[in-house]
C-alpha positions in Angstrom: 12.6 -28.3 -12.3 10.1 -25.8 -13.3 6.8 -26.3 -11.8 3.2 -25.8 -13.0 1.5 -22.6 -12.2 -1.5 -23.4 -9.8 -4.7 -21.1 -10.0 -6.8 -20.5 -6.8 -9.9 -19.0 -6.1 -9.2 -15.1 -5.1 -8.6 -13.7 -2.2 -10.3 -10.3 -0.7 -7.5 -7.8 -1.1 -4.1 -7.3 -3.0 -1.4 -10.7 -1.8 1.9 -9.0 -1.7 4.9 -11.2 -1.2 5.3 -12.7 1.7 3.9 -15.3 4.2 1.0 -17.0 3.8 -1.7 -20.0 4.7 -4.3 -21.1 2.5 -6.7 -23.0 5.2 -5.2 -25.6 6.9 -2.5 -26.1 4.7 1.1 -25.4 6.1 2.6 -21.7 5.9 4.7 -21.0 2.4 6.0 -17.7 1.0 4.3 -16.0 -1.6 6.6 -14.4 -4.3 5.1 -11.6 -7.0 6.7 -12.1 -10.3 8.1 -9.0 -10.1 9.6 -10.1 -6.6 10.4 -13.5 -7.9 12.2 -12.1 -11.1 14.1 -9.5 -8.7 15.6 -11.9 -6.6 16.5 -14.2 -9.3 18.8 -11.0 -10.6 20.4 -10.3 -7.4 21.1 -14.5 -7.0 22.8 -14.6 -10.7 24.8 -11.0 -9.4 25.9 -12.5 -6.3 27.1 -16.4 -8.2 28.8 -13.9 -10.5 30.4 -11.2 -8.2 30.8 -12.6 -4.8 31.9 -8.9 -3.4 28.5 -7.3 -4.5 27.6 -6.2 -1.0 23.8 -4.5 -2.5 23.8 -8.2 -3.9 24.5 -9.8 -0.4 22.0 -7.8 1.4 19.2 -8.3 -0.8 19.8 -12.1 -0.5 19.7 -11.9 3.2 16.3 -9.9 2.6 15.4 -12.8 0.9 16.9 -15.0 3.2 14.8 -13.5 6.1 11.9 -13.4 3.9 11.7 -17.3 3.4 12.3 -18.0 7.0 9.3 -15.6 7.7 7.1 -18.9 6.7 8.4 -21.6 9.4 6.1 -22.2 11.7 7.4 -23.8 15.5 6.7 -27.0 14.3 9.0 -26.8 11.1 11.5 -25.4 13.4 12.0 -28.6 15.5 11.8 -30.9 12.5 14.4 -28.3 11.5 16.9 -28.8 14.5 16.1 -32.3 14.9 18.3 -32.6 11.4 20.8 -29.9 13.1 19.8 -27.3 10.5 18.2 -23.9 12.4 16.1 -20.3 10.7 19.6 -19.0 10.6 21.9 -21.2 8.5 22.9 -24.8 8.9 24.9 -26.7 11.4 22.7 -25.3 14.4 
């Protein structure tokens, strides 16, 4: 499901990907398109070649990357449904 693109006021300074909070809204992950469009090459390579090990590590990258964003609070809703930062099944 492709979603809209939302515009927001600007921020002082360049956003790089990576965590962020827009007031008191919870924590996401920002993503450049150059970042987003990356990882989306590296996800096809890895469903494609399983053994791509350059593949594997930039999904872990990635992997840490979105985890960057939990905050304590998602982390116990988290392991309330037995699913931890580091994989499921905690």
């Amino acid at each position: 499901m492709k979603k809209r693109i939302r515009t927001l006021p600007s921020v002082s300074g360049r956003l790089d990907t990576g965590p962020v909070q827009f007031g008191s809204d919870a924590p996401g992950v920002y993503l450049k398109a150059e970042d987003a469009f990356a990882y989306a090459t590296i996800i096809e390579r890895v469903l494609t070649d399983v053994a791509d090990s350059e593949a594997l590590e930039s999904l872990r990258s990635l992997e840490r990357l979105l985890q960057s964003a939990l905050t304590r609070r998602d982390q116990g809703l988290l392991n309330g449904i037995g699913v931890s930062a580091n994989g499921f099944g905690s």
